[in-house]
Backbone bond lengths (Angstrom), bond angles and torsions (degrees), N, CA, C in turn:
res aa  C-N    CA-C-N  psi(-1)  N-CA   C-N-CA  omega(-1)  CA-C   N-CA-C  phi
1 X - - - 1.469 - - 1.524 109.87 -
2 X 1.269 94.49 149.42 2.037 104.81 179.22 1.026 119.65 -104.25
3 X 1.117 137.35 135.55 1.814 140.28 175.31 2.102 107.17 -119.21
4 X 1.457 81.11 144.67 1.597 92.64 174.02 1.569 95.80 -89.92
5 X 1.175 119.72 179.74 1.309 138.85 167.98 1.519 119.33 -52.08
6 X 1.345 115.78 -47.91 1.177 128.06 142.37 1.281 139.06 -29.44
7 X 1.459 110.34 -73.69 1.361 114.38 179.98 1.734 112.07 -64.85
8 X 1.349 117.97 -42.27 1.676 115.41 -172.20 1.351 98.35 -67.97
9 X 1.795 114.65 -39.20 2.110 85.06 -172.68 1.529 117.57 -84.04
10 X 1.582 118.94 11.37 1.133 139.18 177.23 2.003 91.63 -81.41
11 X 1.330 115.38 -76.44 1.404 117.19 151.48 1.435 136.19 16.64
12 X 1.677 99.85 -86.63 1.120 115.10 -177.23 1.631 121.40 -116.81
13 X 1.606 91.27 27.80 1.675 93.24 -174.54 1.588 136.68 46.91
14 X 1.555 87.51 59.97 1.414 81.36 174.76 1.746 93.59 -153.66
15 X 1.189 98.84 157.06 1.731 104.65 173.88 1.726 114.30 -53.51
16 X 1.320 100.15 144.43 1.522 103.91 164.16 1.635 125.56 -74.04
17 X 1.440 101.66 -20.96 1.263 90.68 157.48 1.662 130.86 -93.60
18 X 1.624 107.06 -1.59 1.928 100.22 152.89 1.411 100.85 -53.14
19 X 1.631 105.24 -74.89 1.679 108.52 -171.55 1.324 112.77 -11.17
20 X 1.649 126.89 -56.83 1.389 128.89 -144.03 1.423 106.38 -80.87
21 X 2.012 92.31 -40.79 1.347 110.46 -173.00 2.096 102.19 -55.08
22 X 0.941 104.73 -51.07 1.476 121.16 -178.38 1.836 120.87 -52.77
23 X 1.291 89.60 -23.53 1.472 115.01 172.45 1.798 110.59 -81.53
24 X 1.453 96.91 -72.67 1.680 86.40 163.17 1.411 136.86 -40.42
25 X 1.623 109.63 -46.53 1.547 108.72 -176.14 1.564 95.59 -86.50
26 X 1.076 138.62 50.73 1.191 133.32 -171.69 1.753 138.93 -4.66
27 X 1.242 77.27 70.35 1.641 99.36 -179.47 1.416 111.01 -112.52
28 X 1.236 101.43 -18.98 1.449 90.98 179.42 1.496 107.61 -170.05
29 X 1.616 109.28 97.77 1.521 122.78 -169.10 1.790 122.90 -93.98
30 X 1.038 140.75 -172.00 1.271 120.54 -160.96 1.886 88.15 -118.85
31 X 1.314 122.73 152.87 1.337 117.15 173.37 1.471 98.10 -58.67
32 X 1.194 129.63 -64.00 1.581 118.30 174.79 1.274 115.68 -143.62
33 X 1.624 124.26 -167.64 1.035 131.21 -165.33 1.631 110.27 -132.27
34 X 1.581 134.02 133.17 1.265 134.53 -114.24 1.308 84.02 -124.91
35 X 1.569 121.00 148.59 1.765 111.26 -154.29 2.040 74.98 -72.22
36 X 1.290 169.19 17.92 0.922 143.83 -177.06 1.554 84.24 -111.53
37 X 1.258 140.66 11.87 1.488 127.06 174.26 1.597 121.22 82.75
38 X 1.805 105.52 4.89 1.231 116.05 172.86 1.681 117.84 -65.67
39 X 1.240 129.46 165.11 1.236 117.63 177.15 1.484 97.95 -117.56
40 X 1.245 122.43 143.23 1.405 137.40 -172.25 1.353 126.55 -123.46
41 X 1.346 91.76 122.79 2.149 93.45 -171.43 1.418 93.12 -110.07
42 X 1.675 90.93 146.23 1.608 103.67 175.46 1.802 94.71 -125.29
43 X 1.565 106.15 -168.87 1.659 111.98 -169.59 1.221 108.64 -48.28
44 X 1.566 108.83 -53.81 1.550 93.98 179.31 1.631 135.79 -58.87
45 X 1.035 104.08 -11.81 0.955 110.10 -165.04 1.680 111.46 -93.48
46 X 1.301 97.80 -14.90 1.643 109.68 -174.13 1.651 102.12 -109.11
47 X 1.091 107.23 -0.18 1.876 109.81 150.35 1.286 122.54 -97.10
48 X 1.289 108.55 -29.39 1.453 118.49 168.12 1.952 116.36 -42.74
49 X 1.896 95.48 -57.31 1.285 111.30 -161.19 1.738 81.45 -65.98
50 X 1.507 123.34 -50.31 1.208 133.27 -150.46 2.106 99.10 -49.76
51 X 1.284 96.71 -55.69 1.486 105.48 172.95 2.094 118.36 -53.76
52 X 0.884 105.65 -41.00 1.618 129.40 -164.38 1.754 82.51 -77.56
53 X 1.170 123.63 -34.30 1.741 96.25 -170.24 1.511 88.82 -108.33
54 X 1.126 134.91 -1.97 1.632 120.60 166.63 1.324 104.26 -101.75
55 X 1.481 141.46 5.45 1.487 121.90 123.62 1.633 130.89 -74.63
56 X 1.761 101.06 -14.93 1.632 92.93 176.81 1.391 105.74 -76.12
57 X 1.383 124.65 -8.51 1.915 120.64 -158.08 1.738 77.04 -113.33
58 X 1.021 128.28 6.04 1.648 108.59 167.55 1.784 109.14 -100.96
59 X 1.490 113.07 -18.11 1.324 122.85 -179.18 1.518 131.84 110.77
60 X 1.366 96.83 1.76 1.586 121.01 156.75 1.330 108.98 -37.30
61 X 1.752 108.37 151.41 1.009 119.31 157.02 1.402 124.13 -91.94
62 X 1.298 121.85 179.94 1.709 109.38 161.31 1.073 126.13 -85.74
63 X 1.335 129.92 -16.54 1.417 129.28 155.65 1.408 106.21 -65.64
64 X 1.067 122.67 -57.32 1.554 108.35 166.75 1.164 133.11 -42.56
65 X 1.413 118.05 -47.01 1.659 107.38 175.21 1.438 110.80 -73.73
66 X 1.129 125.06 -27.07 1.173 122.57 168.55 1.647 125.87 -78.50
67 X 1.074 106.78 4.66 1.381 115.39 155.06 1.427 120.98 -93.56
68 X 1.124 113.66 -37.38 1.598 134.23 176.30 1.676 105.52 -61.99
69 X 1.144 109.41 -82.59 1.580 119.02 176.26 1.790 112.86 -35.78
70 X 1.734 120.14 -41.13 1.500 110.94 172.71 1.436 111.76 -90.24
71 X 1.233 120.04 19.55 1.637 112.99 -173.87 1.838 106.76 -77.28
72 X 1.056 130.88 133.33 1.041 125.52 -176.01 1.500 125.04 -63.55
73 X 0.544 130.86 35.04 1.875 151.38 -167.51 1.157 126.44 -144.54
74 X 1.738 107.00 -28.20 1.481 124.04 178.81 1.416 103.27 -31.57
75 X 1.420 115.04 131.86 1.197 125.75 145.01 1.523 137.86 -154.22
76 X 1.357 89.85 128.38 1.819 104.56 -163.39 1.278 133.19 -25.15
77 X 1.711 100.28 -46.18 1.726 117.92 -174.77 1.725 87.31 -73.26
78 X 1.113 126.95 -53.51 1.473 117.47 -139.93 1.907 83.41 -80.55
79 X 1.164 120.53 -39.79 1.527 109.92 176.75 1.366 106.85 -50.11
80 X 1.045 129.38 -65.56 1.494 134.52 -161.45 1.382 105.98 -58.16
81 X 1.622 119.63 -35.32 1.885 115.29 172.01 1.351 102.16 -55.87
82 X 1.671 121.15 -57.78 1.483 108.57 173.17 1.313 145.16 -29.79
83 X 1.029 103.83 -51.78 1.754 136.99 147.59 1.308 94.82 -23.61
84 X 1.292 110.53 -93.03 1.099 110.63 -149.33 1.501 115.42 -67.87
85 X 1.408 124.03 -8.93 1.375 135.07 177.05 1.906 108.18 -61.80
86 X 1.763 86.85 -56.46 1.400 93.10 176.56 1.336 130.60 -66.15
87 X 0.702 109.06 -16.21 1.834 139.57 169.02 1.260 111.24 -56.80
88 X 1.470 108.31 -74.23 1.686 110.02 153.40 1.145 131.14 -35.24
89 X 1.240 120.66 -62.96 1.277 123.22 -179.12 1.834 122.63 -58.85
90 X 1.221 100.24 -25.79 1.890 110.90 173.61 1.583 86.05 -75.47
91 X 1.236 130.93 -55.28 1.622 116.94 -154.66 1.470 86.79 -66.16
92 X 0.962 145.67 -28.44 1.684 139.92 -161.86 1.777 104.79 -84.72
93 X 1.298 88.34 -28.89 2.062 96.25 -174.65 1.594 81.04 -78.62
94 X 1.115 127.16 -48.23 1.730 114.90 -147.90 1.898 95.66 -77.70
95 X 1.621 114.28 -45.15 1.420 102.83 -173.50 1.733 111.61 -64.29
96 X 1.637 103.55 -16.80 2.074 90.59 168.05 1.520 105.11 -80.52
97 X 0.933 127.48 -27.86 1.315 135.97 -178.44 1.680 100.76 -38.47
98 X 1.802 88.39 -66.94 1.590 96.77 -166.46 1.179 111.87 -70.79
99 X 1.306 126.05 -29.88 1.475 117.74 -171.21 1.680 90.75 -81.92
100 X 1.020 152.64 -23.46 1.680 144.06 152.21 1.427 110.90 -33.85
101 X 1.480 113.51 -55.94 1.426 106.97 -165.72 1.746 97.64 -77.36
102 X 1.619 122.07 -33.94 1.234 125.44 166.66 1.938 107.27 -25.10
103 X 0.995 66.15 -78.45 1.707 86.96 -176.59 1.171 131.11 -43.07
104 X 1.558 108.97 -25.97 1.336 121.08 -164.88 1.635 105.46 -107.26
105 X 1.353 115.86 -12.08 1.635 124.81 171.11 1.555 92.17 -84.65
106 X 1.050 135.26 -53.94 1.058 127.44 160.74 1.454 122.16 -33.65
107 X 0.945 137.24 -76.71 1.253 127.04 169.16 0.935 125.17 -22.54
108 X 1.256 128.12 -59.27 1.572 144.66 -136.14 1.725 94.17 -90.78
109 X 1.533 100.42 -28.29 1.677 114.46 -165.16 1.698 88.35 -70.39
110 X 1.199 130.82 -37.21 1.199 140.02 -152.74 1.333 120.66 70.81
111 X 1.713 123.42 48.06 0.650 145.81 163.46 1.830 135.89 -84.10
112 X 1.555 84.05 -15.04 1.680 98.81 -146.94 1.435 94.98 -140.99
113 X 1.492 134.67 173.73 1.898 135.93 152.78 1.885 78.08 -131.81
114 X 1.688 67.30 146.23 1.570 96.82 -176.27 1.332 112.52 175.50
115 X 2.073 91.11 111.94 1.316 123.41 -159.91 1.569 118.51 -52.43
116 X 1.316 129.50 163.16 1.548 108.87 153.18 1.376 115.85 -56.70
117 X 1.351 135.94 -72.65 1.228 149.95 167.22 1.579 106.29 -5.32
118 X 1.764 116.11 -49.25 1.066 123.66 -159.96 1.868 101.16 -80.13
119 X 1.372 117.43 -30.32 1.386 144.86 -179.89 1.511 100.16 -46.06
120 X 1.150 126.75 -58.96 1.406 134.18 -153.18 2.053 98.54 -110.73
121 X 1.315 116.73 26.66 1.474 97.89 178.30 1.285 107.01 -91.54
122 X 1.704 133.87 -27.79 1.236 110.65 171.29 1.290 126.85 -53.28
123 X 1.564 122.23 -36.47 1.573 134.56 -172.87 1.816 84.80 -51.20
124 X 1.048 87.40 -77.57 1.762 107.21 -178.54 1.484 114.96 10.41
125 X 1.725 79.42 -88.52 1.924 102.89 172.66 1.400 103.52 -74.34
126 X 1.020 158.79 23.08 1.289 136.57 125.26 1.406 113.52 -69.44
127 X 0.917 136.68 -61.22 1.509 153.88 -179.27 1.989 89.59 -39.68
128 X 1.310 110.40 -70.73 1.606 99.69 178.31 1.500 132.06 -56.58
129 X 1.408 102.47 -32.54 1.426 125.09 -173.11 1.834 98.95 -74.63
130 X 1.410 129.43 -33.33 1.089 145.41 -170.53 2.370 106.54 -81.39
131 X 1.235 81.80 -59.54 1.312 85.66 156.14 1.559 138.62 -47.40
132 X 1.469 112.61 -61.89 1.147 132.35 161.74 1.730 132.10 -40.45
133 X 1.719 91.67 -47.41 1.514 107.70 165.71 1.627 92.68 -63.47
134 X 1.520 140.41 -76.62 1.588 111.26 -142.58 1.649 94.48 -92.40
135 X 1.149 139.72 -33.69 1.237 127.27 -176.57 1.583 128.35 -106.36
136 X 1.161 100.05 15.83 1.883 99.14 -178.82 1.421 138.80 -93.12
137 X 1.700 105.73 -2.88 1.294 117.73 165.80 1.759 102.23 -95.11
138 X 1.140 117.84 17.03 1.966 104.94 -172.46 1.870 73.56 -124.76
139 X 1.507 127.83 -70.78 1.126 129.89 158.23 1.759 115.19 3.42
140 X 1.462 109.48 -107.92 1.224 129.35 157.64 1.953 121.33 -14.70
141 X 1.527 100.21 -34.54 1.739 97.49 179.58 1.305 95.76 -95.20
142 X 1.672 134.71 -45.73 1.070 123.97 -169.22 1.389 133.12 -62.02
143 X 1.830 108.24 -40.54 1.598 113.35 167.19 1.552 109.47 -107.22
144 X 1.497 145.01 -13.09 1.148 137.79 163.63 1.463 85.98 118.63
145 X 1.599 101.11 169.10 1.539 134.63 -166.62 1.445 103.48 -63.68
146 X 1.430 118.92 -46.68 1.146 137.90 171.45 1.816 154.84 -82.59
147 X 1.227 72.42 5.85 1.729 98.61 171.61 2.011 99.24 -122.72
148 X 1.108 99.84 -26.56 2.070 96.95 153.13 1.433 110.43 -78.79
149 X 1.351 123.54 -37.06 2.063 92.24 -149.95 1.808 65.68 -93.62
150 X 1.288 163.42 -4.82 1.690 137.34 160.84 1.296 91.71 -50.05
151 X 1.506 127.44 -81.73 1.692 144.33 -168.59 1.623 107.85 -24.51
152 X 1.215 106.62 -49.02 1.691 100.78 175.49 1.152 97.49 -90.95
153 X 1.426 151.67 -46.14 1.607 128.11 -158.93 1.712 85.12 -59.57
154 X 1.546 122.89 -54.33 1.412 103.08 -162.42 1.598 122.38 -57.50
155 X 1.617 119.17 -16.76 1.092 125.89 171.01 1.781 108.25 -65.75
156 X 1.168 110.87 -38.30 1.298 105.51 -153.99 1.974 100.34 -90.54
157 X 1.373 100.05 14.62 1.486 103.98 161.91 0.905 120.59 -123.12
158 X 1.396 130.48 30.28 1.318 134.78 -167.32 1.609 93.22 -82.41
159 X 1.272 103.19 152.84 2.113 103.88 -175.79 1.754 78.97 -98.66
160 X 1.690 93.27 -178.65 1.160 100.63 -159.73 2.007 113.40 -79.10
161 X 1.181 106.87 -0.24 1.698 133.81 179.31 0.906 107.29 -81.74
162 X 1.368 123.84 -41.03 1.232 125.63 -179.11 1.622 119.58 -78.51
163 X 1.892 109.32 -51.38 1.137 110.45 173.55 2.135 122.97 -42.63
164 X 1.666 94.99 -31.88 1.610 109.78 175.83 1.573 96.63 -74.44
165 X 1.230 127.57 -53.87 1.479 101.90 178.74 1.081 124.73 -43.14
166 X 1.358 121.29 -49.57 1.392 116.00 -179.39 1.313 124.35 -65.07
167 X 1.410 121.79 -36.87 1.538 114.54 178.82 1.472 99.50 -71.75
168 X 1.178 131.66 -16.89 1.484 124.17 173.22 1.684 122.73 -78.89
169 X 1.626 113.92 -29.88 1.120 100.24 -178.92 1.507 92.77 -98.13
170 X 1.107 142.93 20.74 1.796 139.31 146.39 1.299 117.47 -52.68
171 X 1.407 109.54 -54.18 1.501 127.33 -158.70 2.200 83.18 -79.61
172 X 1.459 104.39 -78.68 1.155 97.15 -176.31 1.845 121.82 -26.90
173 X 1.155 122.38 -96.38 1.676 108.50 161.20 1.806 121.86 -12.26
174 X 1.648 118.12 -46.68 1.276 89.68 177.30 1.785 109.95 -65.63
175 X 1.164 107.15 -34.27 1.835 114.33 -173.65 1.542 117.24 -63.60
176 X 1.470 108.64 -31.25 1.294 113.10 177.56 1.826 116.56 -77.06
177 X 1.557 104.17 -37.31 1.293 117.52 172.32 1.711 115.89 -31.47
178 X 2.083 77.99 -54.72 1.909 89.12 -158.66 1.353 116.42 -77.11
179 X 1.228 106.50 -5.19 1.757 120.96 171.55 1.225 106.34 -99.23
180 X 1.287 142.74 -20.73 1.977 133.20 163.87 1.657 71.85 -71.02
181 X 1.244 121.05 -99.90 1.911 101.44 -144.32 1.358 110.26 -30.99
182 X 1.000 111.93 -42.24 1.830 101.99 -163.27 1.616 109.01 -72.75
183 X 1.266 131.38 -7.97 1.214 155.97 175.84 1.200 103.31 -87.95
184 X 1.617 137.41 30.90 1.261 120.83 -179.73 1.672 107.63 86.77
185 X 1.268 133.64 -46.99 1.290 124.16 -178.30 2.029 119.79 76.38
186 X 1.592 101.97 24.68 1.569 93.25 162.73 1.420 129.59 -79.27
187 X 1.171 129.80 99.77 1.250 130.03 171.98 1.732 125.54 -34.81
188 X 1.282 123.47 12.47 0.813 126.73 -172.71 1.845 98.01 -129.02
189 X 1.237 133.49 -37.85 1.374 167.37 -176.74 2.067 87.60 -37.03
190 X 1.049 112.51 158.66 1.181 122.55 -157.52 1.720 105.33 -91.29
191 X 1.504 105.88 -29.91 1.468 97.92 171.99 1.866 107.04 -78.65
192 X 0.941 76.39 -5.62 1.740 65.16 -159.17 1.630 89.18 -85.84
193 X 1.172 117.63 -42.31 1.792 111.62 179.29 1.687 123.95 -73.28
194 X 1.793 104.61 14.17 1.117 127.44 174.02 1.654 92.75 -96.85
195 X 1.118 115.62 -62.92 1.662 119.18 -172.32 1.692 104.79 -47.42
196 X 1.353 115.18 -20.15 1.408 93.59 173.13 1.351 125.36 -109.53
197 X 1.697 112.77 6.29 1.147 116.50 -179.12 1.893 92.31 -93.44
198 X 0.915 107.34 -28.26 1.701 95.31 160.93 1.501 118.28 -59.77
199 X 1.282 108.29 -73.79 1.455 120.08 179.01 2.022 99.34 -33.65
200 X 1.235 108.94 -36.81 0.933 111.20 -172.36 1.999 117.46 -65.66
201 X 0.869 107.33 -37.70 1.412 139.83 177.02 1.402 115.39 -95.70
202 X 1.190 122.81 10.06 1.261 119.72 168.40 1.834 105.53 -130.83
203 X 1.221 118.97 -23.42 1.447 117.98 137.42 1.363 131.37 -34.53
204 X 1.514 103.56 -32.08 1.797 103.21 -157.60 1.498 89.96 -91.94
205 X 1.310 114.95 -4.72 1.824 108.55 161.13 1.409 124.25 -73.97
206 X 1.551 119.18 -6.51 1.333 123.93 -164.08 1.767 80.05 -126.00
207 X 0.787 128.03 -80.34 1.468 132.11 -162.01 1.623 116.49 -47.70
208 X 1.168 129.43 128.87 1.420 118.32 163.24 1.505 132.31 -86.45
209 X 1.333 96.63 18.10 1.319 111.44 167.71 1.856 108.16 154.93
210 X 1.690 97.48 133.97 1.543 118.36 -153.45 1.609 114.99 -106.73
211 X 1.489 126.43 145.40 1.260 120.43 -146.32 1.388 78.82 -159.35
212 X 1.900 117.60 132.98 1.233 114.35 173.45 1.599 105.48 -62.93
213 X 1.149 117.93 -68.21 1.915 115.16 174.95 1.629 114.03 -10.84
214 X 1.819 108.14 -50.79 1.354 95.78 -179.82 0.892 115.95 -63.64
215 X 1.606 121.84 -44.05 1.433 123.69 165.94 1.504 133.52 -0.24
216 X 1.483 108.22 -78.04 1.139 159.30 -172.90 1.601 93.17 -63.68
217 X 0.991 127.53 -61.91 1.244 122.53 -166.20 1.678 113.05 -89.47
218 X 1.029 103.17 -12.49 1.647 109.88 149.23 1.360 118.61 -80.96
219 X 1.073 138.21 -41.21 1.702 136.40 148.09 0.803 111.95 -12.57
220 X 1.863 112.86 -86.71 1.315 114.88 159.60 1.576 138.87 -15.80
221 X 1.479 121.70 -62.58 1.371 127.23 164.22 1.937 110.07 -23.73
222 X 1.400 101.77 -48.28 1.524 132.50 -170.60 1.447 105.10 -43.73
223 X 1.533 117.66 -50.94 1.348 121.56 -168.23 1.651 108.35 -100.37
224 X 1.569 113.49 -33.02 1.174 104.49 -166.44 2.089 111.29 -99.53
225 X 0.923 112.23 14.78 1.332 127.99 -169.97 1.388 95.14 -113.24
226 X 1.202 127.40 110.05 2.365 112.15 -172.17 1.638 89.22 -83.12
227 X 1.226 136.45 5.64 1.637 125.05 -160.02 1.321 88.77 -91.83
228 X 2.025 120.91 -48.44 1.270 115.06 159.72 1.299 138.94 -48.01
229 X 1.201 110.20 -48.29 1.692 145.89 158.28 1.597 94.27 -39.03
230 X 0.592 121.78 -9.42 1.878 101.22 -166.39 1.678 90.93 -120.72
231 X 1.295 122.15 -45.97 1.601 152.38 -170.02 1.950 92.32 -60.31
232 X 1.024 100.76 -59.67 2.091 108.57 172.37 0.909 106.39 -78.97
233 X 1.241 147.92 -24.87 1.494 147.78 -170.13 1.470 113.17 -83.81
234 X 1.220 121.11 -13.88 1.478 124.39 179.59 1.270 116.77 -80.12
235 X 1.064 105.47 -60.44 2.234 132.20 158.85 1.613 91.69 -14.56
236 X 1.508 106.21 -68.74 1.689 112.82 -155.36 1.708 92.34 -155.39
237 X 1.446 114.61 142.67 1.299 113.13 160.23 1.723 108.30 -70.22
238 X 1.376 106.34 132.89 1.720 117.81 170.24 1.592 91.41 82.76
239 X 1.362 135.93 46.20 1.057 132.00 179.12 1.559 118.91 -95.89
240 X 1.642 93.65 -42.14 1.887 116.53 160.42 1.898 98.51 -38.90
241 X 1.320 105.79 -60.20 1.310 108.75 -138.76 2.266 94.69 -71.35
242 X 1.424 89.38 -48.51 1.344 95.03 162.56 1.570 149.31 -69.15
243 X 1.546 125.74 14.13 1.068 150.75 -178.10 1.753 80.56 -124.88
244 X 1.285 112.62 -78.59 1.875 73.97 -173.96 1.807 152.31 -62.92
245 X 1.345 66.40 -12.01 1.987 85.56 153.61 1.653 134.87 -75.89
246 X 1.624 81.17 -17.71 1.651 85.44 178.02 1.793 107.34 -108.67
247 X 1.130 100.66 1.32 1.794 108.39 175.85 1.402 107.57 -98.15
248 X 1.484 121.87 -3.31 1.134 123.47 -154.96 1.731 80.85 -94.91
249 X 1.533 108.04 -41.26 1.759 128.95 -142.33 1.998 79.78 -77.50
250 X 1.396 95.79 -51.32 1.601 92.50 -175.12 1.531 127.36 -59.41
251 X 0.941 100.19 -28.66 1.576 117.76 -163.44 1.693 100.26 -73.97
252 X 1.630 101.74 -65.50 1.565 103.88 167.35 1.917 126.52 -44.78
253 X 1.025 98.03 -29.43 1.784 115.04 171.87 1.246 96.28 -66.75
254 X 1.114 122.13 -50.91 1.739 120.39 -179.66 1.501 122.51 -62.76
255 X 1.231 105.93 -50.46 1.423 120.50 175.85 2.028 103.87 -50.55
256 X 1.288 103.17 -53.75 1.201 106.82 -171.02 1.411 98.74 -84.49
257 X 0.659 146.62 21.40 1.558 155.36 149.52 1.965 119.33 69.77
258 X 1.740 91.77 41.82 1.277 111.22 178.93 1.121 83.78 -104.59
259 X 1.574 138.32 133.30 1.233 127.69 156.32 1.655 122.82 -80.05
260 X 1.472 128.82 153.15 1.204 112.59 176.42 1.694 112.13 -80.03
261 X 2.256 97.71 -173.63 1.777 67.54 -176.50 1.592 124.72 -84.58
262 X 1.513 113.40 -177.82 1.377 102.66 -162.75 1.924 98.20 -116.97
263 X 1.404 102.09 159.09 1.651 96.04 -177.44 1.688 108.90 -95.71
């Protein structure tokens, strides 16, 4: 079956001018064009869109899906299992979610005890569960089964001071980052050997214990992983490449038992 422009974003709920917009940035073109100048979608094309809005509801960008969708390997079935993996895993973040707020009307009712610690475990397991989905099979092969499920049990005891440290020294490091680049960008330069004594200290919430080498070889991850690469690259273009140059500078200061500076 064929659709005008009309009828498919009627379809699949979405404006005709995404469609068009989607057409221009060429992500998504019409099989052809109708001697009246209509644009015309056929099957493929309505799996295409079908795929393209179950990476926009996963949090994709459009350069991203449109990098994804022309990669030469692409393939539909095995995309759509993904999908649906991640899919799962949000309904699993949202039912701790709810049974949190469950729990927590409860409380409040004086019905229930319920810890701080216990307050913040949905955030928690999302944050792990989120992780796990894009990095836990490269994760998991590189240090073993068992140097991860420590990393999350220690996450998943974080008190509720702690859980705020961490979303605080996130934001801080991204802010400090974007001011060493914009500062010239020496990886050696004093803000920038601040960004890793954070980074440094905000690891030691995930890690049960910290080693410049690991350091270093998480840097690494930074440049050669583009999911990271893309994740540093927003902050500042060449930002991946420059945070691991300056963890490299820190790390060796450590080793040699100069420490870098501290925040």
């Amino acid at each position: 079956m064929e659709y005008t422009v009309n009828k498919l974003a009627k379809l699949a709920g979405v404006s005709t001018r995404t469609l068009r917009y989607y057409d221009q940035c060429g992500l998504l073109a019409p099989c052809r064009v109708s001697s009246g100048g209509y644009r015309i979608y056929g099957r493929a094309e309505v799996d295409r869109l079908q795929q393209i809005l179950f990476y926009r509801e996963l949090g994709f960008g459009l350069d991203e899906i449109k990098r994804s969708l022309s990669a030469p390997g692409f393939e539909p079935i095995a995309a759509l299992s993904s999908h649906l993996d991640a899919l799962r895993t949000r309904r699993r973040q949202l039912d701790t979610l709810i049974q949190n707020v469950e729990n927590s009307i409860r409380a409040m009712k004086g019905d229930a005890e319920m810890s701080d610690t216990e307050k913040f475990e949905g955030f928690k397991q999302k944050l792990l569960d989120g992780n796990e989905e894009k990095y836990g099979a490269e994760i998991r092969a590189k240090y073993g089964d068992a140097v991860v499920d420590a990393s999350n049990a220690q996450v998943k005891g974080l008190t509720a001071r702690q859980y705020a440290d961490v979303e605080r020294l996130s934001q801080e490091i991204g802010d400090t980052l974007k001011a060493a680049m914009e500062s010239g960008g020496d990886p050696a330069g004093a803000l920038a050997q601040k960004v890793c004594a954070l980074h440094k200290n905000w690891l030691c919430y995930f890690w049960t214990s910290y080693s410049p080498e690991a350091h270093k070889r998480i840097a690494g991850l930074y440049v050669d992983d583009p999911r990271f690469t893309a994740y540093y690259d927003k902050i500042a273009p060449g930002c991946a490449v420059f945070l691991r140059d300056a963890i490299n500078i820190h790390a060796e200061k450590l080793t040699a038992g100069r420490p870098g500076v501290e925040d």
